[in-house]
C-alpha positions, 0 to 999 in steps of 0.5 A: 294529600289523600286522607287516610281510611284509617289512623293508628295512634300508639296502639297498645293492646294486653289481654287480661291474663297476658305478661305484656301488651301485644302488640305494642306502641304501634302507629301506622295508617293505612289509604285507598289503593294500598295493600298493606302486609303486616308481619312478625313472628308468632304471637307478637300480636298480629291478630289481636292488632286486626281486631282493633281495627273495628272495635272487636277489642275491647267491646267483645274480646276483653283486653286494656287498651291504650292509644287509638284507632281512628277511622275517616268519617267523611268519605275520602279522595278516591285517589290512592296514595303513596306510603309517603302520603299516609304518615300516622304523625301528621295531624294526629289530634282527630278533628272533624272527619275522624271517629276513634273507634272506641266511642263507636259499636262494632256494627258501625265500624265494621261499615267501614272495616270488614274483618275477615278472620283467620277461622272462617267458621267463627263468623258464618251465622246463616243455613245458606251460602247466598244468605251468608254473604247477604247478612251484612247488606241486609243488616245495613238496610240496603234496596233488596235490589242492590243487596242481590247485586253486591251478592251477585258480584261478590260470589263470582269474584270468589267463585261460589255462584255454583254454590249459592244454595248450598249450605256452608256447612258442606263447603270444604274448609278453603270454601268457607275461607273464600266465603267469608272474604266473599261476605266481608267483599259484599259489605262494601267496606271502604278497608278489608281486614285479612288473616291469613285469608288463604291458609286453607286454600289450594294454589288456584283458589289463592291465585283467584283470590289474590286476583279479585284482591289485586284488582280492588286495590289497582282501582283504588277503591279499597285498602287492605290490612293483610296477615299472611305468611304465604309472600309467594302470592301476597307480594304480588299485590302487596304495596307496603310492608310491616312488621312487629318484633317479638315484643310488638312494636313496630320493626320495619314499615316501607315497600317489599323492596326496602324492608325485604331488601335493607333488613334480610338478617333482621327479618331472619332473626325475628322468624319472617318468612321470605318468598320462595324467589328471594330464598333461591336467589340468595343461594344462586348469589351466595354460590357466585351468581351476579343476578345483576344490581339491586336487591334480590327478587321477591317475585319467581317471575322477576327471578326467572328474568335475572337468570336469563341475563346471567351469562351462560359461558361459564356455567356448566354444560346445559346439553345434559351430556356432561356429568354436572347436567346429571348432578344438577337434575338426578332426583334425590335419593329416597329415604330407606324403607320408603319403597315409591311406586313408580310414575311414567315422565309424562303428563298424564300420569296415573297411580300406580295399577297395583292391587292393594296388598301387593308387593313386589319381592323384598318390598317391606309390608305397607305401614297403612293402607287402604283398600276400595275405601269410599265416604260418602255424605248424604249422597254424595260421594267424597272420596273413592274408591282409594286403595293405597299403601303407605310404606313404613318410614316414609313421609307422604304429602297429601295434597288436591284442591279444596274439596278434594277429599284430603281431610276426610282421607286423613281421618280415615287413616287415623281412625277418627272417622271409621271408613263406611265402605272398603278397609283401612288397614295398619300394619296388616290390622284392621282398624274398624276391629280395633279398639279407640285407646289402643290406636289411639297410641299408634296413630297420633292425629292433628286436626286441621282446625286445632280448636276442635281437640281442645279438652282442657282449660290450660295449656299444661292440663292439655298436654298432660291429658294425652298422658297415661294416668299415674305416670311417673314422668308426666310432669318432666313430660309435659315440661320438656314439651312446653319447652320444645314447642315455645309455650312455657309462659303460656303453660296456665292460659286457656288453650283458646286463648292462644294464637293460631301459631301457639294453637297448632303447636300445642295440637302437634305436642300434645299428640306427640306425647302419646308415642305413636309411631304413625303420625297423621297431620292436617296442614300443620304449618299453618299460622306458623312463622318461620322459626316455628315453622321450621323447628316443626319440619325439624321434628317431624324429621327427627321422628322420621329419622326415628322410624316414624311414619307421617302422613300429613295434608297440605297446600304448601307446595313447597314444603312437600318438596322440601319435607316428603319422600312421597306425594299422593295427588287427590282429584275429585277425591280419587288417586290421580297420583302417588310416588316419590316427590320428585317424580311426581312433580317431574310427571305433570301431575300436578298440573293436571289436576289443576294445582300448578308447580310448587313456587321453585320450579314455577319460577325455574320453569321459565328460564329457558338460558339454563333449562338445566335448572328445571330438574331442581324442585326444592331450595335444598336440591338447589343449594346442595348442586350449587354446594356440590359445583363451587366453580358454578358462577358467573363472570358477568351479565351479557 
């Protein structure tokens, strides 16, 4: 039987000023050859749980501990095992050849557990990108020459050799994430211990992650811990599944299969995502689509395969004469007053050849624009000349690889970087003659690491802060916001001790607060779980139903197909497309400037028996044509 990496026994963790232990009584072990994704809705304990693995908590983040975390002092069968093999209840007095984690340092345990956390600026301590991933090796005392090698191996697995003199400091915020796995990869830790490692990274960059991670886990060499809420790509090497409840004991743990398939209902009442793949066959199943025995797929390839074997006799004419073709593929109506440019049906599509400040007749005036705006640093351009308009009552997505410029365009539009050359303009004014306070109230920002608009010492003084002194209805306000965004027990902690989710919440309240009707949002679901991911898209709705104007970053793909009306693609920090979602995605470009279709109409796209399904970019289009045609279904597989 092969010997676990590590053993986790009853583990509860509470924090000093916390109400109960997050997580809570949990067991579990983890081997060689496995890649283990741990789930559950937001602050139930997930990353205080990864930093128990290696003594972090308690010996440098103070909490009470109970139970134990037991590490495998002698090296362990290379073999990997089975779910089966690794159960926490067999053998659970350590003997020899087990060290609890408590009785050893942090620099001993991370020999064996490397952390890679979920704000990569918090561990990177060095000037250089080739230092930074040497540090570890280097405080091991390893022969220079094998520190070069480990180095070496590490940067090109995570594609920063290019790189390897630049400081990291330059680096976007998706290469300072890659960097960190690059250094934890360079320890030659035996377990690796990932949160959320690809929040901050474009689809490419998390395919070449995942990649590099697949394959040390096919090796057996490695274990893996994985916090992630982005399933499209972490099931394609996850081999086990587990999940904490609200109050952090462990719900599920099995294979993807039998937790996703055996507990869907569950898992929707505790806010778990679910793949894109799995998403869209329940509404193929639920519509009268057989996709065969079993439970549904998790992966869009698996997906595709089970729409090529439904029988096309019954289902509706794929020549695209008929009137339910062009039901099933006519893009979606555009929202009122949202006024896209329009994009040519081909690959190489470009932005729209118009002047800036130049409007077709009836067009309502832009909301935001830009014209010739350029940034640079030191000298080195990162962004333009962009010039764009934004129409009012619109929601525009922003996406590119990192490094692209997204960011820096956001803090242009919002004023919190003042643009050096060109202009940003906000409903005609410029907002370099503008004065802070005053834009400030119209142009409400979020920034994509929350930690960096933290001013106050509690949850409730950060939300109040944004609210004009003397007001008679701040504290109903503030109330009703901690409500609104599920951090009314939190009202009295330090915003810094908040979990990522609860972070990125208070940073979205507090700039709401403000009343502005503009908002500008950097990657805004981030760390989120589902139900406050998708009461987040809910608000963001409203407002828009409201009459707002969002602009907001991302690399979710798929939520811009679900939430925006526009979708303005960034390459090498220039315009290489902006028009309605639809068009866009149906232009090519996206695969153009490298970032691959969104995970629905990647998986749809090769399902090749009903082509037809290739005009459906998001789960909503897809369940209102399926709403649309009851009698679309299948009377068996052929």
């Amino acid at each position: 039987m092969t010997t676990p990496l590590l053993r986790v026994e009853h583990l509860s963790v509470t924090h000093f000023d916390a109400p109960a232990a997050r997580p809570h009584d949990v067991s579990f072990s983890i081997s060689r050859g496995e890649a283990v994704l741990l789930l559950g809705p937001s602050g139930c304990g997930k990353s205080t749980l990864a930093r128990a693995l290696n003594g972090l908590i308690p010996q440098s983040l103070g909490a009470e501990v109970a139970g134990r975390v037991l590490l495998a002092e002698a090296e362990p069968d290379p073999e990997p095992a089975s779910p089966q093999q690794s159960d926490p209840s067999a053998d659970s007095e350590p003997g020899s050849g087990w060290q609890d984690v408590a009785e050893l340092g942090v620099a001993a345990a991370s020999q064996q557990v490397a952390m890679v956390f979920q704000d990569a600026d918090a561990q990177i301590v060095t000037g250089q990108v080739f230092d930074e991933v040497a540090f570890g090796p280097e405080n091991l005392r390893l022969p220079v020459p094998e520190i070069e090698e480990r180095v070496e191996r590490a940067l090109f697995q995570l594609g920063l050799w290019d790189r390897r003199e630049d400081s990291p400091d330059i680096l976007s915020g998706g290469g300072r994430q890659r960097l960190a796995i690059a250094s934890a990869l360079a320890m030659g830790s035996p377990l690796l211990v990932l949160d959320e490692p690809t929040a901050n990274l474009d689809q490419a960059a998390k395919q070449s992650i995942y990649l590099a991670l697949g394959e040390l886990v096919r090796a057996g060499t490695h274990g893996l811990l994985l916090i992630e809420h982005d399933l499209d790509e972490a099931l394609t090497i996850a081999t086990r599944v587990i999940v904490l409840d609200a109050e952090g004991r462990l719900a599920f743990d099995g294979t993807p299969r039998e937790v996703f398939g055996q507990n869907a209902a569950r898992l929707r009442e505790l806010g778990v995502w679910f793949p894109v793949a799995h998403e869209a066959a329940a509404c193929f199943t639920a519509a009268g689509w057989d996709l065969g025995p079993g439970p549904l797929p998790l992966l869009g390839s698996e997906l595709a395969r089970r729409l090529e074997r439904v029988d096309r006799t019954s289902l509706p004419d794929s020549s695209g004469s008929g009137p339910r073709r062009r039901a099933l593929t006519a893009p979606a109506e555009p929202e009122a007053g949202a006024g896209a440019r329009e994009l040519p049906q081909q690959s190489d599509a470009l932005p729209s050849t118009r002047l800036a400040g130049e409007r077709t007749p009836g067009e309502p005036a832009p909301r935001l624009e830009t014209r010739a705006l350029t940034v640079t640093r030191g000298r080195t351009r990162v962004l333009g000349p962009v010039s764009l308009s934004i129409q009012p009552g619109s929601i525009t997505a922003v996406v590119g690889h990192n490094g692209a410029g997204k960011s820096t365009l956001l803090q242009a539009l919002a004023g919190v970087r003042r643009a050096p050359r060109g202009a940003v303009l906000l409903d005609g004014q410029d907002t370099a003659r503008m004065r802070a306070g005053a834009l400030r109230t119209r142009v409400g920002y979020v920034f994509q690491n929350p930690e960096h608009q933290f001013l106050t010492h509690t949850v409730r003084d950060e939300l109040a802060f944004e609210i004009e002194r003397g007001a008679a209805d701040a504290q109903t306000r503030v109330d009703d916001m901690l409500k609104r965004f599920g951090l009314a027990e939190h009202a009295d902690r330090h915003p810094f001790l908040l979990s990522g989710g609860q972070k990125r919440r208070l940073t979205v309240a507090a700039a709401l607060l403000d009343g502005a009707d503009v908002l500008v949002l950097d990657e805004p679901t981030f760390g989120q779980d589902r139900a406050r991911a998708e009461e987040l898209v809910a608000l963001l709705r409203e407002l828009h139903r409201d009459g707002a104007t969002l602009v907001l970053a991302t690399h979710d793909l798929q939520l811009v197909t679900e939430l925006a009306t526009h979708l303005l693609v960034l390459d090498g920090g220039v315009v290489a497309a902006h028009g309605e979602v639809d068009r866009v995605v149906a232009s090519g470009a996206l695969e153009a400037a490298g970032l691959g279709l969104p995970p629905l109409p990647r998986a749809l796209a090769g399902v090749h028996r009903h082509s037809y399904l290739r005009g459906i970019t998001s789960i909503s289009q897809l369940e209102a044509a399926l709403a649309r045609h009851p009698d679309i279904h299948d009377r068996g597989a052929s």
